[in-house]
LUMVEX-153839 format. One record per residue (C-alpha): residue number from 1; x, z, y. Coordinates in steps of 0.1 Angstrom, whole numbers, plus 2048, in hexadecimal, padded with zeros to 3 digits. Each point is the difference from the previous one (the first is absolute). Example, Ala and Ser with C-alpha at 12.3 -4.5 7.8 and 13.67 -1.06 7.14 Angstrom:
# residues 2
rec seq->1&px->87B&pz->84E&py->7D3
rec seq->2&px->80E&pz->7F9&py->822
//
This chain:
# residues 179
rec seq->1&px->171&pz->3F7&py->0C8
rec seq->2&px->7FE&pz->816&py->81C
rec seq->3&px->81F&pz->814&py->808
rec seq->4&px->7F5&pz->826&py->7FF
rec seq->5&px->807&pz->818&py->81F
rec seq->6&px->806&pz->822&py->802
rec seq->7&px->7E1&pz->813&py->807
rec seq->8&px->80E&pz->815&py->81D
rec seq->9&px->810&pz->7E4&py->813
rec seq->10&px->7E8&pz->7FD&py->818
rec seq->11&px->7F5&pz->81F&py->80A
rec seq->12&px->82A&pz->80C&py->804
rec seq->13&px->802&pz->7E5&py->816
rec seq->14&px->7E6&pz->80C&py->812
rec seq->15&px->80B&pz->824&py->802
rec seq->16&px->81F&pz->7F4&py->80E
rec seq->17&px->7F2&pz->7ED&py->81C
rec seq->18&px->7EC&pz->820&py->807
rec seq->19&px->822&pz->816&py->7FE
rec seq->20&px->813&pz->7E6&py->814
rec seq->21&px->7E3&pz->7F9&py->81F
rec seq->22&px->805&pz->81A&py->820
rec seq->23&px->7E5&pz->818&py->804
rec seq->24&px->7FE&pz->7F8&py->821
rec seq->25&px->7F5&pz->7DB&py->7F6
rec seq->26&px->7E9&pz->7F2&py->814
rec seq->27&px->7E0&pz->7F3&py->7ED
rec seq->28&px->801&pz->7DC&py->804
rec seq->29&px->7DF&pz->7FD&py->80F
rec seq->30&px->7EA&pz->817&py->81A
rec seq->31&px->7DB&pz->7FD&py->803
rec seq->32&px->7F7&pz->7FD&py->81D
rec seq->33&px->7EF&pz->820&py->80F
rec seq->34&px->7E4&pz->7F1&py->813
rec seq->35&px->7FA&pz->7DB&py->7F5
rec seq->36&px->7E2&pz->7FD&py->818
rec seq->37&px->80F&pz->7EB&py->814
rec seq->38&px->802&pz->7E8&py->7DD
rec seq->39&px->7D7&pz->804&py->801
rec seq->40&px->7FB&pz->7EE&py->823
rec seq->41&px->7EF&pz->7E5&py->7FF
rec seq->42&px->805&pz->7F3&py->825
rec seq->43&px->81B&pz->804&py->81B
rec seq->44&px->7EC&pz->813&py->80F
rec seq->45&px->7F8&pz->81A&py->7E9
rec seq->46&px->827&pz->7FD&py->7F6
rec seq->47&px->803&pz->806&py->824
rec seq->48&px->7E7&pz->822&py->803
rec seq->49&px->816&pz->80C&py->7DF
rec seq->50&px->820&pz->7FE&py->80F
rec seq->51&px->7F6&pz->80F&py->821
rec seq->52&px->7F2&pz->81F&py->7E9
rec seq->53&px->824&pz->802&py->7F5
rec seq->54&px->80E&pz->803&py->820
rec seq->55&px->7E4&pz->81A&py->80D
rec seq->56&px->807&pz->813&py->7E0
rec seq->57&px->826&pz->807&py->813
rec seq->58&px->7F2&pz->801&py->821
rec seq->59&px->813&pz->7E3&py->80B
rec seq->60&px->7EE&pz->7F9&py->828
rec seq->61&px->7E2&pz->7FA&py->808
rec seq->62&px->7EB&pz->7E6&py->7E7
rec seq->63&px->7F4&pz->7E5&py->819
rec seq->64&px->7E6&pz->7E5&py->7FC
rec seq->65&px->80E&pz->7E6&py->7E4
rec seq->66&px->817&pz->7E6&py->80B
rec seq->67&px->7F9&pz->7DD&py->7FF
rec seq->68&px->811&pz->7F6&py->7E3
rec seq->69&px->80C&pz->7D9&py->7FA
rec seq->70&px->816&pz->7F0&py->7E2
rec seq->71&px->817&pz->7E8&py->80B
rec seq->72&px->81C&pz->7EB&py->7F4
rec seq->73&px->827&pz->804&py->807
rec seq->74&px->7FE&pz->7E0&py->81C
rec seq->75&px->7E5&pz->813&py->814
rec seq->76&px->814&pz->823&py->7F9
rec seq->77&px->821&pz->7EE&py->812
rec seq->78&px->7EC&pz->7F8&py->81B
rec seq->79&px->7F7&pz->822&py->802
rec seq->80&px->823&pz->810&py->7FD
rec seq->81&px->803&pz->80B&py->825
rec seq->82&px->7E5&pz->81C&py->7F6
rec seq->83&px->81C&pz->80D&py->7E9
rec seq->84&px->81D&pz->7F4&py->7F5
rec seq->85&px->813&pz->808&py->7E0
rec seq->86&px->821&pz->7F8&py->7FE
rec seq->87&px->7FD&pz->7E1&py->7EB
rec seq->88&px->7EA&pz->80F&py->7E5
rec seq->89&px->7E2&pz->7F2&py->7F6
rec seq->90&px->7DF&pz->80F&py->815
rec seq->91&px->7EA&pz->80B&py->7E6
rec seq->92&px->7E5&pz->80D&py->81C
rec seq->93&px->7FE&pz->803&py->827
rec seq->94&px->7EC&pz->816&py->819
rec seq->95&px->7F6&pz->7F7&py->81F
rec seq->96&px->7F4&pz->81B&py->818
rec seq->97&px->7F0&pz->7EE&py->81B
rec seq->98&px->7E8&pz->7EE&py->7E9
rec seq->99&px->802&pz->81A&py->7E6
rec seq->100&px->804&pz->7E8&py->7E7
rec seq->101&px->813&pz->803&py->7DC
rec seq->102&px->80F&pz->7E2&py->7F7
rec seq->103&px->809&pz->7FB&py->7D9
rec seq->104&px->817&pz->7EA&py->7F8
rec seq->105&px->7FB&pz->7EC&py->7DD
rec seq->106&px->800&pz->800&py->7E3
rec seq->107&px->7ED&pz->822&py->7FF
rec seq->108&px->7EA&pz->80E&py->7EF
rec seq->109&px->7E9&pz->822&py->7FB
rec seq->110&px->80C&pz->7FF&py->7DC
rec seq->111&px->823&pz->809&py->802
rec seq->112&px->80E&pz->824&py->810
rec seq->113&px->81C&pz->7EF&py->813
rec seq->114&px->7EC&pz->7E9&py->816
rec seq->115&px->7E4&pz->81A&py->800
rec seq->116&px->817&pz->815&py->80C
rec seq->117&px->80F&pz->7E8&py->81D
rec seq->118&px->7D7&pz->802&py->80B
rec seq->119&px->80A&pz->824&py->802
rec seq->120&px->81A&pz->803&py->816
rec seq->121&px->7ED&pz->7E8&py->817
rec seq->122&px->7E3&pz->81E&py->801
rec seq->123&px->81D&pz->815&py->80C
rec seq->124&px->808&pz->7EB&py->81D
rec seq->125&px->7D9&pz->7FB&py->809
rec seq->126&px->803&pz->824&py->801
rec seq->127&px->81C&pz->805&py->815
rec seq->128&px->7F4&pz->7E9&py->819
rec seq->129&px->7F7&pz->815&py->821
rec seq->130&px->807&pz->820&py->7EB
rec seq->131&px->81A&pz->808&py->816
rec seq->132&px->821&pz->7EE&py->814
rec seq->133&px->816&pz->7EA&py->7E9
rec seq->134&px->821&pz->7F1&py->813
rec seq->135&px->7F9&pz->7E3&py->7EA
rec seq->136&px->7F1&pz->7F5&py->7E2
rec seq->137&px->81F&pz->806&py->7EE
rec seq->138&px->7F8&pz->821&py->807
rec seq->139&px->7E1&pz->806&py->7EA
rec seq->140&px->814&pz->7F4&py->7DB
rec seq->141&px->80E&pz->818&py->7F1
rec seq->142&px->7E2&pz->812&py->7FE
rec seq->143&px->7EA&pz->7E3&py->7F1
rec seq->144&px->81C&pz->7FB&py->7EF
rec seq->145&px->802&pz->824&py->7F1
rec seq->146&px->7D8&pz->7FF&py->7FB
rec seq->147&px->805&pz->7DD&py->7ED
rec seq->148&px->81A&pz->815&py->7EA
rec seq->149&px->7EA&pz->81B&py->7F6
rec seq->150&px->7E2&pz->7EB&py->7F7
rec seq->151&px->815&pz->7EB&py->7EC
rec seq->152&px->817&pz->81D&py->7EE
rec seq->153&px->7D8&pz->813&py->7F5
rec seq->154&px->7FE&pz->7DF&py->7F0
rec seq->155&px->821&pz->802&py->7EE
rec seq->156&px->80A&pz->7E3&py->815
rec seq->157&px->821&pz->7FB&py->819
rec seq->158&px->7FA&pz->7F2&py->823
rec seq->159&px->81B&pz->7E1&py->803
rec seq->160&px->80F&pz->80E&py->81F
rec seq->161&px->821&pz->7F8&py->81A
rec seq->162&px->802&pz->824&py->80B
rec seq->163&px->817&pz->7F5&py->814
rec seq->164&px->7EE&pz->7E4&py->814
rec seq->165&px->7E5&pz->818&py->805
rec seq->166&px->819&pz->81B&py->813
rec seq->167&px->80B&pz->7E5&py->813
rec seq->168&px->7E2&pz->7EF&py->80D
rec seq->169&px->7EF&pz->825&py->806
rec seq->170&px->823&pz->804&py->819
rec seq->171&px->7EB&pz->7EC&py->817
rec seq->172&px->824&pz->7F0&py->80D
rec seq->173&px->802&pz->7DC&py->808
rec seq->174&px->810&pz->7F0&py->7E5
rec seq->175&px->816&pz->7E1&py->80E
rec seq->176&px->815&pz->814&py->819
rec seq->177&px->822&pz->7F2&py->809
rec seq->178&px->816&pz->808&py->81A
rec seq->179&px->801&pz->7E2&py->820
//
């Protein structure tokens, strides 16, 4: 025989969770305010969306597209001297004299983070020639900041050493020790 439970049970304990959440809650999802970049069916066209995001904030100069090539972590450490970061893993790489974007895998168009790595790549192709940079350090924190953005209308966090960033945009040398 069933054991019989009071009819209110459930919606007092529901009441209570109500009373006891912060209005200030954040929901626990965000929709994502303009999920065509979800709809591209190509790099390319993932590519022509992204770079409407940027003109959209009148971030430089939209250039011709890059060259854009997926690669694996070996072929990205071979790469490094184009940027180094601090014992991280690359996720992408820009290199201005070929004005190629070089993603590093697994990536793909279907999830924000590595769409957003594509992203901050754009920035650099943008940057390049745009004006003097003391290094390539330089240019970060504002693909960096860009990367954010995109990522936070998505409801999304960029995983980001603010602090590597800072230091690589110092344009110092970084093994300096006294003879």
């Amino acid at each position: 025989m069933p054991v019989p439970r009071p009819a209110g049970l459930l919606p007092a304990a529901l009441s209570l969770f109500v009373l006891l959440s912060p209005a200030h809650a954040a929901p626990a999802f965000t929709l994502d305010p303009d999920p065509e970049w979800r709809r591209a069916a190509t790099l390319a066209e993932l590519t022509d969306v992204l770079e409407a995001w940027l003109d959209a904030r009148g971030v430089y100069t939209r250039k011709p597209p890059p060259v854009i090539r997926l690669i694996d972590g070996a072929q990205a450490a071979s790469l490094q001297g184009i940027s180094a970061r601090m014992g991280q893993r690359t996720r992408g790489l820009y290199d201005a004299a070929t004005g190629t974007v070089y993603l590093v895998g697994p990536w793909s168009m279907d999830r924000a983070q590595d769409v957003s790595v594509l992203l901050h790549e754009l920035v650099h192709h943008r940057q390049a020639g745009a004006r003097h940079w003391y290094c390539g350090g330089a240019q970060e924190p504002e693909a960096y900041e860009l990367q954010s953005e995109w990522l936070a209308e998505r409801g999304l966090s960029a995983r980001i050493d603010r602090i590597a960033v800072v230091l690589e945009a110092g344009c110092t040398p970084r093994d300096i020790h006294p003879d």
